[in-house]
N, C-alpha and C positions, 0 to 999 in steps of 0.2 A: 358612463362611457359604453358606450357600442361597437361590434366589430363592423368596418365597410369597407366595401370594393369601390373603389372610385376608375375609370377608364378614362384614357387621356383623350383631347379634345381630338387629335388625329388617329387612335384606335389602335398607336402600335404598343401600350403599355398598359396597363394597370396597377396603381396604387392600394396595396392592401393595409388598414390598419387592426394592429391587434393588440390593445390595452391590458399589456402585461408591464411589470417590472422589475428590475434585479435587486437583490440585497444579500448581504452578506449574514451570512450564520454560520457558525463556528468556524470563523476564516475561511468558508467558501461561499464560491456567489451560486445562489438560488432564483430558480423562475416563482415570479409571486402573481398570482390571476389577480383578477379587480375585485373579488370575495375576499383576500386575502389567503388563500389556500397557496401553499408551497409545492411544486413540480417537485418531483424528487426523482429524477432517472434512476435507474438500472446503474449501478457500478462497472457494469460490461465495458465501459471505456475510458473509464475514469482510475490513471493509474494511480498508486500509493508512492510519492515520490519520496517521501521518508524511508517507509518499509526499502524502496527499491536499492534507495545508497547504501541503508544499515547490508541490505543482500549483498552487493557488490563488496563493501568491508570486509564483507566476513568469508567473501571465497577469496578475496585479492590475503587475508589474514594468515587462511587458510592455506593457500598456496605458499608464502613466506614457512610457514612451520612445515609443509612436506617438502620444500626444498633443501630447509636444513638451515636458511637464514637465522634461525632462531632456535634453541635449543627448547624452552618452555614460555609459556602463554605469561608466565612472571614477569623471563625475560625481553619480550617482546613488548609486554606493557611500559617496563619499563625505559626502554630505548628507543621507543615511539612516541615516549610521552601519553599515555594513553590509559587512562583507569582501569584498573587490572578488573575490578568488576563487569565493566561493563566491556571491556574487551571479550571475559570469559562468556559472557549471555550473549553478544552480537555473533560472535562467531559459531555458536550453536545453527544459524539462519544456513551455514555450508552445507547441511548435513538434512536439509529438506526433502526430501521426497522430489522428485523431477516433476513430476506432476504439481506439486502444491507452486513451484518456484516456477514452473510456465504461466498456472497463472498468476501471479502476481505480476510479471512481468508484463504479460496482456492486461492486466487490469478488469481479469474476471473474477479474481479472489472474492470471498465473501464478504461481505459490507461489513460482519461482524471483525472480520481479521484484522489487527491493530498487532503494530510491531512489539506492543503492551503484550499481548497474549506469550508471544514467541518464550520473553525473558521472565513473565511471572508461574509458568508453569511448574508443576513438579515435575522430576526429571523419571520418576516412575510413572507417569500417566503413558495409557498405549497408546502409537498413533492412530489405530484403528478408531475411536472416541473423539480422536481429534479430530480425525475426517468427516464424521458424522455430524461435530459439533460446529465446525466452519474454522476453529483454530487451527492456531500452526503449531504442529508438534513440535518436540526439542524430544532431542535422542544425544544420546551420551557421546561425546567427544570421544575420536577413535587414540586409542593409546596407544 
């Protein structure tokens, strides 16, 4: 296959063909060239719709317990319905840096950053290291 411009018989258009195709890899659709080589854009627009909700979770969570709706992250698990574990890791996501949670929300985050990072951290790593490294740091929930 070859690429070609074709122009219509009366010159107000032109027909471009370009023999690429889409497929899917790891649940996202990719550009595939006719070598079979994979396009792989920049992350610069492509948000993280998972990372984005656990975000939202965890300040909408976050808000409930500085309002006083809640007395402890126990009770809140508990009368949410909601596993106390991973209530305690998502809600860490409130306490991001304004900068790290702009981008994310832009979808300039790093390609490496996975909501996986956020919750398997230790909770003594500095976030200085995280910044450097493209994770998302976790800092201590304020008492």
């Amino acid at each position: 296959m070859t690429t070609s411009i074709t122009p219509s018989t009366d010159g107000k258009y032109v027909d471009v063909f370009v023999p690429i195709s889409f497929k899917k890899f790891g649940g996202r659709k990719t550009i595939v060239a006719p070598d079979g080589t994979r396009f792989l854009p920049g992350r610069s627009k492509a948000t993280d719709s998972t990372l984005i909700k656990a975000l939202s979770r965890a300040w909408r969570w976050q808000q409930l317990l500085d309002a006083g709706a809640y007395g402890s992250i126990a009770e809140m698990a508990d009368k949410e319905g909601i596993n106390r574990s991973y209530l305690s890791r998502t809600i860490r996501l409130a306490l991001l840096a304004p900068d790290i949670i702009e981008a994310i929300l832009n979808g300039t985050q790093p390609a490496t950053l996975q909501l996986s990072d956020s919750s398997s951290r230790s909770r003594s790593t500095g976030k200085h290291s995280e910044r450097r490294s493209g994770s998302a740091p976790t800092r201590r929930s304020r008492a």
